[in-house]
PDB file of N, CA, C and O in Angstrom, chain B, residues numbered from 101:
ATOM      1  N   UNK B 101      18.927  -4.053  26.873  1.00  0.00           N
ATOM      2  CA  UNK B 101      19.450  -5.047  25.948  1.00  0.00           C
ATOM      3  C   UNK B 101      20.253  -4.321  24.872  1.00  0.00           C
ATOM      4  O   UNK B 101      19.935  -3.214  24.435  1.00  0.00           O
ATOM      5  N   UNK B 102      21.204  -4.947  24.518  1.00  0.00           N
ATOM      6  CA  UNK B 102      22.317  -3.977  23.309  1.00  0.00           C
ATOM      7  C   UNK B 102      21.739  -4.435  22.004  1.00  0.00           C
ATOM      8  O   UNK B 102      20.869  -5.298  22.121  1.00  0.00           O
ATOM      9  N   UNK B 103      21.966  -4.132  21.055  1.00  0.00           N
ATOM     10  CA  UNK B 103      21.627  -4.064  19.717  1.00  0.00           C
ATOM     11  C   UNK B 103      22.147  -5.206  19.491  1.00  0.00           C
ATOM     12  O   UNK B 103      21.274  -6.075  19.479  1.00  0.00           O
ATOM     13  N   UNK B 104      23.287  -5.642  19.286  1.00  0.00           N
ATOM     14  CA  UNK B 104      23.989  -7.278  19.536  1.00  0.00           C
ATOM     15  C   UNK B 104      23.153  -8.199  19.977  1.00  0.00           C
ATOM     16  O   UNK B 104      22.838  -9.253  19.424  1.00  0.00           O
ATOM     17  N   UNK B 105      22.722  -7.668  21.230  1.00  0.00           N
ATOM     18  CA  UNK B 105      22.207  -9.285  22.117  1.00  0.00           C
ATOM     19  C   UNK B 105      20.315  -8.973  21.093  1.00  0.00           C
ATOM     20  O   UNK B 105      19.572  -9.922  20.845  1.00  0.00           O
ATOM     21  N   UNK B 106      20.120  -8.135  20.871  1.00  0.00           N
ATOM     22  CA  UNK B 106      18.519  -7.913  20.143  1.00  0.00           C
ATOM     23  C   UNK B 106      19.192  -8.658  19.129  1.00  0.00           C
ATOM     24  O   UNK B 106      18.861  -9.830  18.952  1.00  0.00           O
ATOM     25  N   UNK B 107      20.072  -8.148  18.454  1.00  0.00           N
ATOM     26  CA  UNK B 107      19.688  -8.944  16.770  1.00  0.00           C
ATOM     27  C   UNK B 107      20.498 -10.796  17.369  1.00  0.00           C
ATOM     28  O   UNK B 107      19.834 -11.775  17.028  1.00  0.00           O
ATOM     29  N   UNK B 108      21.745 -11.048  18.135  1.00  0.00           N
ATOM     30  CA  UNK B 108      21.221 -12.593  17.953  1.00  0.00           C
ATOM     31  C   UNK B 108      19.986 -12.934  18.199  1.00  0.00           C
ATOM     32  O   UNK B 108      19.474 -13.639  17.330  1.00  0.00           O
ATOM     33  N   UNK B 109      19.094 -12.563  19.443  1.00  0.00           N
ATOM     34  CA  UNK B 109      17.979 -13.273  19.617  1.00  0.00           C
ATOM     35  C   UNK B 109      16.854 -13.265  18.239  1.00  0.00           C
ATOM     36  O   UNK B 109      16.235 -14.271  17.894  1.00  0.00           O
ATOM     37  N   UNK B 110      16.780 -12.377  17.789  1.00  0.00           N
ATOM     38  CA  UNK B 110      16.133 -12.362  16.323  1.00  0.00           C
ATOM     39  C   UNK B 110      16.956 -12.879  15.240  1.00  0.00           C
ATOM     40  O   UNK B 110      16.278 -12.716  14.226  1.00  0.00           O
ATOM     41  N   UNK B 111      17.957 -13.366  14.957  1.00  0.00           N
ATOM     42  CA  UNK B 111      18.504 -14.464  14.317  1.00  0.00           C
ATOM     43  C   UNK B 111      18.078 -15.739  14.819  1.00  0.00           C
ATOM     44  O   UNK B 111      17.739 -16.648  14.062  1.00  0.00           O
ATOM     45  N   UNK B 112      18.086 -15.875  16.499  1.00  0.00           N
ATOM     46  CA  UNK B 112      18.089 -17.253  16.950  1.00  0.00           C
ATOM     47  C   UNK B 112      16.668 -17.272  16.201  1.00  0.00           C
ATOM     48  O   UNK B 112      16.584 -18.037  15.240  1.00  0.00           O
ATOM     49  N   UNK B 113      15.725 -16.629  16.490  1.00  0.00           N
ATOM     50  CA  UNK B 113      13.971 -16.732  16.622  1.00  0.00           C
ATOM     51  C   UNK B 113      13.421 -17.293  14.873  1.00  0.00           C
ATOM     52  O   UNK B 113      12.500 -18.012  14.483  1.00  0.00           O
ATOM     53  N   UNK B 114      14.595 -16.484  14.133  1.00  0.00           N
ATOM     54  CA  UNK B 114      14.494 -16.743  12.387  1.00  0.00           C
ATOM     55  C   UNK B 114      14.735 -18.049  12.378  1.00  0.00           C
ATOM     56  O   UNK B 114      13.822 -18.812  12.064  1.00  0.00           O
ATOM     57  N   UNK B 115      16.170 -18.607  12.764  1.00  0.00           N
ATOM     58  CA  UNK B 115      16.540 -19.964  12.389  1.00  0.00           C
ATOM     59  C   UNK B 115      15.504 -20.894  12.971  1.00  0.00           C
ATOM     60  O   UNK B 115      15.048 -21.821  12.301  1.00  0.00           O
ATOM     61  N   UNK B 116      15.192 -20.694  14.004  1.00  0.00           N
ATOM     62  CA  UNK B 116      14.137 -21.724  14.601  1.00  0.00           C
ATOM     63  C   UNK B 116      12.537 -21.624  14.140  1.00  0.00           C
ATOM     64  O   UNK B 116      11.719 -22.400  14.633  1.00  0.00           O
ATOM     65  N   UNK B 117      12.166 -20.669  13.211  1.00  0.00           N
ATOM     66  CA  UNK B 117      10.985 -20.530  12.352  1.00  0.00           C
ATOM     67  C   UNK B 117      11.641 -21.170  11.274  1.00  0.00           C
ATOM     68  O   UNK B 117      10.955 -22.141  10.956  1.00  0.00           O
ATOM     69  N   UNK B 118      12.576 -21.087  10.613  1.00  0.00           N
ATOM     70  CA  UNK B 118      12.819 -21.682   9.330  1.00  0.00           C
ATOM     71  C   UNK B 118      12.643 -23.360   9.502  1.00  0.00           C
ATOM     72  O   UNK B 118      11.962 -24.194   8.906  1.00  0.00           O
ATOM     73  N   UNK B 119      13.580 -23.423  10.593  1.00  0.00           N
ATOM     74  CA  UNK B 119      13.864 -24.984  11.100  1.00  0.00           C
ATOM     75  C   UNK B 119      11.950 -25.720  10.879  1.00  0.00           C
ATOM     76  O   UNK B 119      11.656 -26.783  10.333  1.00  0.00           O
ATOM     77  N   UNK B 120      11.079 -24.799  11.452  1.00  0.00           N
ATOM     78  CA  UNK B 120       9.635 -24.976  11.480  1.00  0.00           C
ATOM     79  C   UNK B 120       9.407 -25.643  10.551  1.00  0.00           C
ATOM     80  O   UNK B 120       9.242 -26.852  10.383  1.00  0.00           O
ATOM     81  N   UNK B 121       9.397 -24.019   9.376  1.00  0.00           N
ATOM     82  CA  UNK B 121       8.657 -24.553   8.117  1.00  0.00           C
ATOM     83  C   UNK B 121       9.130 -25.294   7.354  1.00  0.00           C
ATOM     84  O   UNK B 121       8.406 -25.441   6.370  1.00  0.00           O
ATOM     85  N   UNK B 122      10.406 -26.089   7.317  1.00  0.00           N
ATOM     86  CA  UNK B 122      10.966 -26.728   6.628  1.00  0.00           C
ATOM     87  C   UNK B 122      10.774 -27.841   7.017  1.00  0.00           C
ATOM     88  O   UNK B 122      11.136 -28.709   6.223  1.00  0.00           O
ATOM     89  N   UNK B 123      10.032 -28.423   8.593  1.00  0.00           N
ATOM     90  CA  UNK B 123       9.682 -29.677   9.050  1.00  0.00           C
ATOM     91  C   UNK B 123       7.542 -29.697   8.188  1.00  0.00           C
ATOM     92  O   UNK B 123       6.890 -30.493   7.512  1.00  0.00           O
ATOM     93  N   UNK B 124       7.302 -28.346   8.798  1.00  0.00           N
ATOM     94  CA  UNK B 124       6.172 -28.578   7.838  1.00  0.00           C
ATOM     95  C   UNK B 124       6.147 -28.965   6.618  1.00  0.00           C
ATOM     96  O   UNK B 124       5.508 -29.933   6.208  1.00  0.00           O
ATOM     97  N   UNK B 125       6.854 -28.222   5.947  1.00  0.00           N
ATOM     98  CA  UNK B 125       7.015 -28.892   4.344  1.00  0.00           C
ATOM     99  C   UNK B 125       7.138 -30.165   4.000  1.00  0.00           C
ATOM    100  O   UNK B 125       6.572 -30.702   3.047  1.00  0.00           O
ATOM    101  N   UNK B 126       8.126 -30.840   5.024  1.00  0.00           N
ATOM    102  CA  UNK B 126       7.863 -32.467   4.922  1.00  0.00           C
ATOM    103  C   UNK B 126       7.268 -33.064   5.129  1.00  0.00           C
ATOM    104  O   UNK B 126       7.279 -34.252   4.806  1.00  0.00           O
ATOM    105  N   UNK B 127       6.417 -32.450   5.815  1.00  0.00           N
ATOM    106  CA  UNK B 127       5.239 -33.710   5.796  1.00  0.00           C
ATOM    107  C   UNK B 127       4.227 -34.683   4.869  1.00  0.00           C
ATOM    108  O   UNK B 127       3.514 -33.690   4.720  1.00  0.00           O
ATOM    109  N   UNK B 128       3.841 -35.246   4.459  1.00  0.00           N
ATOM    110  CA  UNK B 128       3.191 -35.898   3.971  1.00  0.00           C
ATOM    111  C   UNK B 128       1.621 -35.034   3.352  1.00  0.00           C
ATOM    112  O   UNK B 128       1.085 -35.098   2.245  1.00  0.00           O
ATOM    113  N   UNK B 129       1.283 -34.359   4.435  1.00  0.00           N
ATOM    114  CA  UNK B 129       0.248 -33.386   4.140  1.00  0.00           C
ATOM    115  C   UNK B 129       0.010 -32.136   5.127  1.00  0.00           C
ATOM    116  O   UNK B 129      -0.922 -31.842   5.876  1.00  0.00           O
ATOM    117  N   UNK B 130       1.174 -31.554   4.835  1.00  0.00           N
ATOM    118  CA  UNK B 130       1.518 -30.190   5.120  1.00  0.00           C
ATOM    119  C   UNK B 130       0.072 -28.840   5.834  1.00  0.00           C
ATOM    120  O   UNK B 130      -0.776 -28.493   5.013  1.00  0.00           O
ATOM    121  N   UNK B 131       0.020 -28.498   6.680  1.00  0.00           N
ATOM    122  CA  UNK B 131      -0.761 -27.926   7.285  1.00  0.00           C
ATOM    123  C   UNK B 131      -1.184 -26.565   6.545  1.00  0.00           C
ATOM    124  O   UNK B 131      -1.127 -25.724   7.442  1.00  0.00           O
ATOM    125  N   UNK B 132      -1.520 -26.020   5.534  1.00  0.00           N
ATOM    126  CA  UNK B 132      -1.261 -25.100   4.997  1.00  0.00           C
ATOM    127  C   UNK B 132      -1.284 -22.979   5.819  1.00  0.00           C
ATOM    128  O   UNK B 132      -0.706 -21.915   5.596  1.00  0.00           O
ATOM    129  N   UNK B 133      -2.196 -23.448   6.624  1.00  0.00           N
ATOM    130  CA  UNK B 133      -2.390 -22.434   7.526  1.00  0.00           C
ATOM    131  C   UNK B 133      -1.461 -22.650   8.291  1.00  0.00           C
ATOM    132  O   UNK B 133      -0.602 -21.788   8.107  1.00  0.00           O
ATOM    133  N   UNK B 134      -1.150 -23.416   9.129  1.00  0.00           N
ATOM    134  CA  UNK B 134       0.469 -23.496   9.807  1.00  0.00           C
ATOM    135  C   UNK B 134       1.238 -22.750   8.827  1.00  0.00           C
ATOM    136  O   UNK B 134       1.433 -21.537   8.740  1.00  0.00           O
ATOM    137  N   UNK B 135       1.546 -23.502   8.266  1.00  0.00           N
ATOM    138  CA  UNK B 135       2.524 -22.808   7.071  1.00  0.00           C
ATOM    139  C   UNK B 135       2.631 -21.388   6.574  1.00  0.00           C
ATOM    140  O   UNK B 135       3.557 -20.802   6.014  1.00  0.00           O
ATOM    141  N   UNK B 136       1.503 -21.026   6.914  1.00  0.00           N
ATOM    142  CA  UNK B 136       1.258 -19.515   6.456  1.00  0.00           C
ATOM    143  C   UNK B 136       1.737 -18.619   7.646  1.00  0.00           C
ATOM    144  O   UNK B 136       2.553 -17.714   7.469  1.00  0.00           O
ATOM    145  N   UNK B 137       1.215 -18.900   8.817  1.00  0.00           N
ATOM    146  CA  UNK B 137       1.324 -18.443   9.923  1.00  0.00           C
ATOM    147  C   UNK B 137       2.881 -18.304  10.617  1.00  0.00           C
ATOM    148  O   UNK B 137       3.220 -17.447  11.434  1.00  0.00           O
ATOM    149  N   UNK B 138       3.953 -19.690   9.903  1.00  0.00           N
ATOM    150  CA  UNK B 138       5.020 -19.064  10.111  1.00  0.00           C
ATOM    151  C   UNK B 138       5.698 -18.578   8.995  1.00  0.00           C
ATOM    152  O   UNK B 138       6.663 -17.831   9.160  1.00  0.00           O
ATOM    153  N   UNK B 139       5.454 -18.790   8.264  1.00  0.00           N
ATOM    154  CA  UNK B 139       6.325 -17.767   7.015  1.00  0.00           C
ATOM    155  C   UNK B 139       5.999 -16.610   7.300  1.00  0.00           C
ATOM    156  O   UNK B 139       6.849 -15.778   6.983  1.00  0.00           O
ATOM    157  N   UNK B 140       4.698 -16.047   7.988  1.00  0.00           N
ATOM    158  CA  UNK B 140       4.221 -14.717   8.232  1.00  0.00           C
ATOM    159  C   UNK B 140       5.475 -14.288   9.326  1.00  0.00           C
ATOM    160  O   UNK B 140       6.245 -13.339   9.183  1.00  0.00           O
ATOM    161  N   UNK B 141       5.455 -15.073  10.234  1.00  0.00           N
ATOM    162  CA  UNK B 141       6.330 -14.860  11.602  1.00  0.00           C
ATOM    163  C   UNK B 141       8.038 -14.821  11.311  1.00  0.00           C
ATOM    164  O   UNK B 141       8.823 -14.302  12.105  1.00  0.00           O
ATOM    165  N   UNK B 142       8.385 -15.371  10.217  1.00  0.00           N
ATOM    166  CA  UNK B 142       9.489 -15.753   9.973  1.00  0.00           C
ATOM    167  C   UNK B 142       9.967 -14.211   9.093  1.00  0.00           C
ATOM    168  O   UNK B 142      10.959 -13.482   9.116  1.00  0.00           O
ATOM    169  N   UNK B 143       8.831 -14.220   8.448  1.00  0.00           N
ATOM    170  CA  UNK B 143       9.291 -12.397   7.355  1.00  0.00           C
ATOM    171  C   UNK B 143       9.054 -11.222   8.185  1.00  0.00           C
ATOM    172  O   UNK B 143       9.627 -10.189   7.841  1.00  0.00           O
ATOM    173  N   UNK B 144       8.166 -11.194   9.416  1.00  0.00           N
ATOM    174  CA  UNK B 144       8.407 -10.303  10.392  1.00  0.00           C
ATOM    175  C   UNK B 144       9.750 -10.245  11.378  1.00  0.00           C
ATOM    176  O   UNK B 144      10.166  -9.141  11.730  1.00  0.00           O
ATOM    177  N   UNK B 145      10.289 -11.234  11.731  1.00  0.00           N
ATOM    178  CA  UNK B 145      11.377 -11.340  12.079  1.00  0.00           C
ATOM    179  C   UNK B 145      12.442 -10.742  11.005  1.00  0.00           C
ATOM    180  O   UNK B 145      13.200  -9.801  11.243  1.00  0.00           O
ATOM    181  N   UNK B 146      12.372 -11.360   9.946  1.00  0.00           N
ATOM    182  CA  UNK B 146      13.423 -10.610   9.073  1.00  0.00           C
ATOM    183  C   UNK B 146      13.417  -9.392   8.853  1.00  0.00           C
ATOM    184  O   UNK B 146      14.484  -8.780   8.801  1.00  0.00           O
ATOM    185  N   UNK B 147      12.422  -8.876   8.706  1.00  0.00           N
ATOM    186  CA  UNK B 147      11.863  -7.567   8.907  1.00  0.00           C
ATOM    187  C   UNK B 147      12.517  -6.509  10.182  1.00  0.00           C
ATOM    188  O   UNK B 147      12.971  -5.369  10.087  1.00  0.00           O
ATOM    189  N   UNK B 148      12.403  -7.133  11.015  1.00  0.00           N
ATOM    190  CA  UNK B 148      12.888  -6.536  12.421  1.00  0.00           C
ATOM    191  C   UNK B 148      14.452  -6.606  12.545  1.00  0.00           C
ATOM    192  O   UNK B 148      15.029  -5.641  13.047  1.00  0.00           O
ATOM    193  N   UNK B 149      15.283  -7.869  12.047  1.00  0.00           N
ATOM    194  CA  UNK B 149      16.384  -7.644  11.480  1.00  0.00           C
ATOM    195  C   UNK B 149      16.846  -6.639  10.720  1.00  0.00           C
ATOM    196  O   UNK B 149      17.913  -6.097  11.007  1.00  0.00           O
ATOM    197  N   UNK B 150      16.196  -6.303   9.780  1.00  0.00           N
ATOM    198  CA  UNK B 150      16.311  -5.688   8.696  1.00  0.00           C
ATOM    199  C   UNK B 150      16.714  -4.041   9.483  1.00  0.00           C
ATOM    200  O   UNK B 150      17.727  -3.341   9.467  1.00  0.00           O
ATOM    201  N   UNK B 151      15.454  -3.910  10.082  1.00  0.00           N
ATOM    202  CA  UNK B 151      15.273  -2.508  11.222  1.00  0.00           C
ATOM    203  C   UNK B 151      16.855  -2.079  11.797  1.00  0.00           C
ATOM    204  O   UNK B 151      17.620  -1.116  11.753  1.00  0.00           O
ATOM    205  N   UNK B 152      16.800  -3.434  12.347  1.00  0.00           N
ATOM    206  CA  UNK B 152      17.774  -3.450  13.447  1.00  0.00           C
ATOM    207  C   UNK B 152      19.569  -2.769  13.016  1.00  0.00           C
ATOM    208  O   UNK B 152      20.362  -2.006  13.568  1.00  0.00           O
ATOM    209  N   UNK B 153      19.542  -3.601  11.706  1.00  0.00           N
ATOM    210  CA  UNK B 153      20.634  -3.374  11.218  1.00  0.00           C
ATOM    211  C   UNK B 153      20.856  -2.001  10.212  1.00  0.00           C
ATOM    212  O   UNK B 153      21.910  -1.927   9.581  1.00  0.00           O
ATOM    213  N   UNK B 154      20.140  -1.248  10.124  1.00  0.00           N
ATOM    214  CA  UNK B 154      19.368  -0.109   9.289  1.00  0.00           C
ATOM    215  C   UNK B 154      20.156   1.135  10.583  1.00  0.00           C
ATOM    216  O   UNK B 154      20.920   2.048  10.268  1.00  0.00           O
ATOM    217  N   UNK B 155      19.649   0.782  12.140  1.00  0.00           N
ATOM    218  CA  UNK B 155      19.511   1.839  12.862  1.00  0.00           C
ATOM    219  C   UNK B 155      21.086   1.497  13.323  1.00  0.00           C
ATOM    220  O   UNK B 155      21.363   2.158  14.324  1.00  0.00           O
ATOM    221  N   UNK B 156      22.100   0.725  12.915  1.00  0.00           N
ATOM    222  CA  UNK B 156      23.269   0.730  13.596  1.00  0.00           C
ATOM    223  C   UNK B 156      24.123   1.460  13.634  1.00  0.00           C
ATOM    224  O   UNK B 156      25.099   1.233  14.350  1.00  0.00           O
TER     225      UNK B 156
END
């Protein structure tokens, strides 16, 4: 896999965790452990971005 096709798929994987927690947030009564669990997933991803673009 090229460094390109790694970091879209870890962009795609961010936007679609954000897309998440931003449907959690609306809810009426928000799951709070959900919530935790992807903000956790969502800052590891950025994280790995972060990597990614570091080693280019």
């Amino acid at each position: 896999m090229t460094l390109e096709a790694y970091l879209s798929e870890l962009k795609r994987k961010h936007a679609k965790l954000s897309g998440l927690v931003d449907s959690e947030q609306r809810r009426p009564a928000p799951n709070f452990v959900t919530l935790t669990e992807l903000k956790k997933k969502k800052l590891y991803i950025k994280q790995e971005i972060s990597k990614a673009l570091d080693n280019k």
